[in-house]
N, C-alpha and C positions, 0 to 999 in steps of 0.2 A: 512450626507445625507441619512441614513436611509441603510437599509440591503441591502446583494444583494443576489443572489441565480443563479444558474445552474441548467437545468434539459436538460436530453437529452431524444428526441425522440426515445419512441419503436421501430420503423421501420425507422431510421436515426440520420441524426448528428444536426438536426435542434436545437438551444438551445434556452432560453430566459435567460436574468437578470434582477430584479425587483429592483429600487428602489422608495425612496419614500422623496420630497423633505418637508423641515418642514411646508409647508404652508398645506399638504395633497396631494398634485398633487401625482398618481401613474404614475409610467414611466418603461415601458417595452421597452429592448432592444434587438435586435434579429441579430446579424451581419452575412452577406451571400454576397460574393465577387466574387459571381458567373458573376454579369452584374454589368456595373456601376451606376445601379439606387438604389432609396430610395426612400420607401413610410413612409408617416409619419399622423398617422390615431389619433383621436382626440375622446373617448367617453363620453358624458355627459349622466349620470343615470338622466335621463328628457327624458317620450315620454308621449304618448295619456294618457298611466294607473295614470299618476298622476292630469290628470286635472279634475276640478270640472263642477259638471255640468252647464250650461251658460255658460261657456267659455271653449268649446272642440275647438282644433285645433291651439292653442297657443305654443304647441311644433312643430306643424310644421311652422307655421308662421313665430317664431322664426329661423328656420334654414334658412328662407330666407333670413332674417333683417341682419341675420352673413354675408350677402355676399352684404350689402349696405355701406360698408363701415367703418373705426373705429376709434379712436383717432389718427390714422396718417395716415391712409389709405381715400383716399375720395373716392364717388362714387362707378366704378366697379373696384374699383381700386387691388382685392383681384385677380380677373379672370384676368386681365392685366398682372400684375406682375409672377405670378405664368405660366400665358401659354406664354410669355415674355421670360421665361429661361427655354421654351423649356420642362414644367411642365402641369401635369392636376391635375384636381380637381374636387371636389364636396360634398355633405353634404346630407344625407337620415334622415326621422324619422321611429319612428317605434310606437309599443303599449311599447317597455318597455325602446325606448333609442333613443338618437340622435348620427350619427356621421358625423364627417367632415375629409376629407380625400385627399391630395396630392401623386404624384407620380413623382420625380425629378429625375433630371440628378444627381448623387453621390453630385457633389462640388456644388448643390444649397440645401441643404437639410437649411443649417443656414436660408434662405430666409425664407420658408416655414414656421419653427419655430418660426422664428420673428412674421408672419404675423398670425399665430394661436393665439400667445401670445397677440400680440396688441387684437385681439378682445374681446379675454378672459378679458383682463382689463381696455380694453377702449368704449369697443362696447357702453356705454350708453354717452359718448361723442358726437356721431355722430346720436343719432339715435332722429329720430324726426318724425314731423306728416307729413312731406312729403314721408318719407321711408315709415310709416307706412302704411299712402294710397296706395303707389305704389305697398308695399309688399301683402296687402290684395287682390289688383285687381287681382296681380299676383295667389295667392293662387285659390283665386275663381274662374278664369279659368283653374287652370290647375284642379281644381273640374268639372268642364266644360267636360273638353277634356277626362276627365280618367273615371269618375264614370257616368254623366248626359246625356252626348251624344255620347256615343260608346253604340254597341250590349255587354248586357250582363254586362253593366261597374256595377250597382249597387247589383251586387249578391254576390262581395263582403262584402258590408258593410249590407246586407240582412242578408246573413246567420250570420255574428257577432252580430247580434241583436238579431237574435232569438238565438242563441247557447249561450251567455252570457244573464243573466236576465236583467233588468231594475234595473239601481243601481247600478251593474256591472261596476268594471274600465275600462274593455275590450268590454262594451258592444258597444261604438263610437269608428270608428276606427278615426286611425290618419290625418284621409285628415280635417274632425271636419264639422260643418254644417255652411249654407249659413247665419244663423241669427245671429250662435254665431261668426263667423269670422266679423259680421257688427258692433257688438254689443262691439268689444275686443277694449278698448282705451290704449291709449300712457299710462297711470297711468299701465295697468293690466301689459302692455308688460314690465315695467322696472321695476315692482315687480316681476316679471318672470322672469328675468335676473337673479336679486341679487340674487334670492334664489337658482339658478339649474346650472347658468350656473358660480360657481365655483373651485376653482383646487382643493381641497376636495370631489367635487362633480365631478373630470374626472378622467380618466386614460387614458394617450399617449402614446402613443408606435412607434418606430421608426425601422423599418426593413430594411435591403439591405446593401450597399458597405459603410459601416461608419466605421468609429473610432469611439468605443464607451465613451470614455476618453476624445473625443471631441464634443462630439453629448451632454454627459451630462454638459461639461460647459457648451456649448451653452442655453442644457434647463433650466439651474439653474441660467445663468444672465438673459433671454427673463422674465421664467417665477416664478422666486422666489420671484421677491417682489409681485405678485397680492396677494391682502388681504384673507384668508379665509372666509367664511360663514356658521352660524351655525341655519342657520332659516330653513332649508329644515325638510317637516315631511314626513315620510316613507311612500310609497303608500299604497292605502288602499288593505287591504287582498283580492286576486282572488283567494281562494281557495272555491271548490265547490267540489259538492258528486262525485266519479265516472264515475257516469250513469245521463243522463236527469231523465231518468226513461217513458218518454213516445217521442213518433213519434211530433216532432215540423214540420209544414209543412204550406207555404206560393204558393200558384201561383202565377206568375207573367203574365200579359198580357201584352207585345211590341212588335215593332216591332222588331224582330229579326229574322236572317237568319234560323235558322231552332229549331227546340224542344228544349229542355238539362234538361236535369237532374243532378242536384248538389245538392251534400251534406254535414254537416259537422259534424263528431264527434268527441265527448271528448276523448281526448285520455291522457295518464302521462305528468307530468311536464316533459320538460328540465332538463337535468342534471342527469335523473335519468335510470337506466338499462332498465326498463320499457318501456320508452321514446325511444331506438335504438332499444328493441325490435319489439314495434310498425312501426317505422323507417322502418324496415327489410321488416314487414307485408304486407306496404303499396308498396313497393318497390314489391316485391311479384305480389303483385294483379294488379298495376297499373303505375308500372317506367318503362313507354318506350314500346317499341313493341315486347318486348319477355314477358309481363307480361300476366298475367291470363286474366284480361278484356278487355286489347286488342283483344290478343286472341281469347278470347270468341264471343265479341261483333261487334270488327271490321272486325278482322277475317274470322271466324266460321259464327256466325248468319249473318253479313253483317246487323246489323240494328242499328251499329251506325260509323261514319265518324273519332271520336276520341273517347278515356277513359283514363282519367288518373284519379292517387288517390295519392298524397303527403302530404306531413307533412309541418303542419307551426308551429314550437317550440316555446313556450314560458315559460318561467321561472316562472313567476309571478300568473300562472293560468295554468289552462288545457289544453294541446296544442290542435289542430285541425286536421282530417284527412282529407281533402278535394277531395272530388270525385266530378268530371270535366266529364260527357257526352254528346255531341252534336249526336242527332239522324241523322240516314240515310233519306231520303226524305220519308215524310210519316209515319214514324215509331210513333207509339203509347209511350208513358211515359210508362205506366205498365209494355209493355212487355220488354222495357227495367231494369226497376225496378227488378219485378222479378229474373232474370238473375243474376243481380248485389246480391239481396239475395243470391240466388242459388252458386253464389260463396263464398260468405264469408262466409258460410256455409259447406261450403264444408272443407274450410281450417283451421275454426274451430274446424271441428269433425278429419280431418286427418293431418293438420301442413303441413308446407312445405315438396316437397321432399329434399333429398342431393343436388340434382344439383340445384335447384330453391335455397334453401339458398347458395351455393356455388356462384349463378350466382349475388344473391344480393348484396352479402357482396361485391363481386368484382365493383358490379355497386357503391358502396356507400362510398367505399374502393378510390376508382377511384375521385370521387367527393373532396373526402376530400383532397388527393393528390393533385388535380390541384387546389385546394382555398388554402393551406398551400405552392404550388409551386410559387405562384407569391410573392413577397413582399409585395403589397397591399392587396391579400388574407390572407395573414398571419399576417401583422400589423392588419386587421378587427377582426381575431378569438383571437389572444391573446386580443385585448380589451374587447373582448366580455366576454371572461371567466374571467377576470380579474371585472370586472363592476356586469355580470348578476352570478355569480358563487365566486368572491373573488380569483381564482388564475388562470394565463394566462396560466401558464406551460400543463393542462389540455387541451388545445390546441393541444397540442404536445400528447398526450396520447390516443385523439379522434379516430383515427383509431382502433387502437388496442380494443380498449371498444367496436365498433362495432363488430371485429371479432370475441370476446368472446360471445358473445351470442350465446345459443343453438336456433335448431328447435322446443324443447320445450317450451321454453320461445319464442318465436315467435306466438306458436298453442294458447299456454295460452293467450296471450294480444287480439289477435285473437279471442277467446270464448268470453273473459269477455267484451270486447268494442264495436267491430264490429259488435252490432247488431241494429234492427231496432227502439226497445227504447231507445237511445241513440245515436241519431243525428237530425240533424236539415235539414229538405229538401227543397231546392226550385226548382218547377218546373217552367218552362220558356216556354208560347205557344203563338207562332205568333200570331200578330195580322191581318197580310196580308201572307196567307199560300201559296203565292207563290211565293216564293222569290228561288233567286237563289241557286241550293244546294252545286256550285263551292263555291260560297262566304261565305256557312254556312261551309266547310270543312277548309278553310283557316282560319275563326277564330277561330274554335275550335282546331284545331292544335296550335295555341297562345295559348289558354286557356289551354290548357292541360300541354302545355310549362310548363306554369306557375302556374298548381297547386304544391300545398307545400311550394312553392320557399317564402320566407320571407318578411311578404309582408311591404310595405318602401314608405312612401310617399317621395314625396321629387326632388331632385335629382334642385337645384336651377336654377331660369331662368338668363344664361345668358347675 
């Protein structure tokens, strides 16, 4: 049944063991008997960056169709079963991955497996042009609800457009577009199955209160006979220069609660020092209300309601630094602009102090601890380094790679990326300038929430 391995966490007793069944299925096992639950998390190397153009949005669609049912499962019969025994669940897409993910009571973890398993090898059993309509409506309005009709929803997929070129695998993000979701038939989606969604093409992992001696029979009766697949071709290359090299820049006119300014630069791949340096930077300038453009902006000048500045990592391409500002009532774009220079500028020429990298590493330090704390956070990062990296254990190593970073290597990523030719900007100006500025403070406090944070379509309609 393939190797197995142990590594122990830097800063604890956390382990994994790897193996690997002969059909290619990877399986990470991670046992922690702290609480009587198990998560048991499901990644398939399938997101937005593999699909071709005319048909964006077929990996998210697909995460929906996994949840209409499968060769023994009918209907919602996956969300029944699982919140039935007292379980939850659910399935995200991304630009470089899909996962599906359970969180059970210890003694239903076999459920769980089974019901991953049937889809993995039965899903084109069930799936049909009734699912497929149903899953598409679905799709299209939760495109609706997230990007079309909220303040602000499309500066997501705004700034991914100008920051990646046309032609670009990252350049459509994962929600996919209103023509190509019309356009995608029963033929595309069950070639889209065959090729992505098999156990060659996943890696599982199972964390919490288990027997791992019986977690693996279980996965090798559910999941050892589905057939492998050898038709997947490698995504196409997101590797680009550095730097843009000039100021990309888009206005938007809507209505929206108050001004903002956002931006997005290229920042190092995933995986790389570069990348936690960066990490550290942005943490620096913009994680929370101890940070510099807080500070500064909310602070100090009072000419803006939030600011935040996060990282969205990806492997496959250049990651993103994303700065998130909603102006104070009235406040001009420039003078906010300005300012926002004026600081990374600042941090450029002089680096973090002591306490400012002291105070990061703790904020970032903190993060990773509570996502490697829960079983479901840690069944998602061991798949993730296992899938987007090749080995889970890395997982367990992630802290400590943060804290090795100097204030040097912070100033330096700082010089070379955080400037003005090298990012993509949209500004956002009302189209009815008098909207209320309580309601512009409350969404921009979201928005800031959720700059960096990873971004995931998905999450399937129950």
């Amino acid at each position: 049944m393939g190797h197995t391995a142990t590594a122990q966490a830097g800063s604890g007793s956390l382990t994994a063991t790897e193996h690997r069944l002969a059909n290619g299925l990877r399986v990470v096992l991670s046992e922690d008997h702290l609480t009587p639950v198990a998560a048991v998390c499901l990644w398939y190397d399938v997101g937005s960056r593999h699909e071709v153009k005319g048909r964006t949005g077929l990996a998210h669609l697909f995460e929906h169709l996994m949840f209409q049912g499968s060769g023994q499962v009918k209907g919602n019969g996956h969300f029944e079963l699982v919140q039935g025994a007292g379980g939850s669940l659910n399935g995200t897409t991304s630009f470089e991955r899909t996962n599906y993910f359970e969180t059970m009571p210890a003694h239903q973890v076999e459920l769980a497996l089974w019901l991953e398993a049937d889809r993995m090898g039965s899903l084109l059993a069930a799936l049909d042009d009734e699912s497929m309509e149903n899953q598409r409506d679905v799709v299209k309005n939760e495109r609706r609800q997230r990007y079309d009709n909220v303040p602000y929803g499309t500066a997501f997929e705004k700034l991914t457009a100008l920051s990646y070129p046309e032609g670009h695998p990252y350049h459509h993000t994962p929600i996919g577009s209103m023509a190509d979701l019309d356009a995608a038939t029963l033929d595309d989606a069950r070639t889209f199955f065959r090729t992505y969604y098999a156990p060659n093409n996943a890696v599982l992992s199972v964390v919490g209160d288990i027997d791992p001696e019986q977690t693996l029979a279980w996965i090798e009766k559910y999941f050892g006979s589905i057939p492998t697949h050898d038709g997947k071709q490698p995504p196409r290359d997101g590797a680009l220069p550095d730097i843009i090299g000039k100021e990309l820049r888009e206005v938007v006119e809507e209505e929206v609660p108050a001004r903002a300014l956002m931006a997005a630069y290229r920042l190092p791949e995933d995986g790389t020092r570069a990348c936690d340096a960066a990490d550290l930077a942005l943490t620096v300038l913009g994680g929370g209300e101890s940070s510099r453009l807080y500070n500064r902006l909310v602070r100090r000048d009072r000419t803006a309601v939030a600011a935040g500045f996060g990282l969205l990592r990806l492997a496959g391409a250049p990651s993103l630094g994303w700065l998130d500002v909603k102006t104070s009532h009235d406040v001009e774009v420039p003078a906010i602009e300005a300012a926002v220079d004026e600081e990374l500028a600042r941090l450029a020429a002089e680096g973090p102090t002591d306490e400012e990298m002291e105070r990061a590493q703790a904020q970032l330090e903190r993060e990773w601890l509570d996502r490697l704390g829960t079983v479901a956070g840690r069944a998602d990062e061991l798949c993730r380094y296992a899938v987007l990296f090749g080995d889970p254990q890395l997982a367990l190593t992630a802290v400590q790679r943060v804290l090795d970073i100097t204030a040097a290597e912070v100033q330096e990523v700082a010089a070379a990326r955080l400037r003005p030719d090298n990012r993509a900007v949209l500004v956002y100006e009302p189209v009815a300038a008098d909207e209320d500025e309580g309601a512009a403070e409350a969404d921009a406090d979201d928005a800031a929430g959720a700059a960096g944070n990873d971004v995931q379509e998905g999450e399937a309609a129950k």
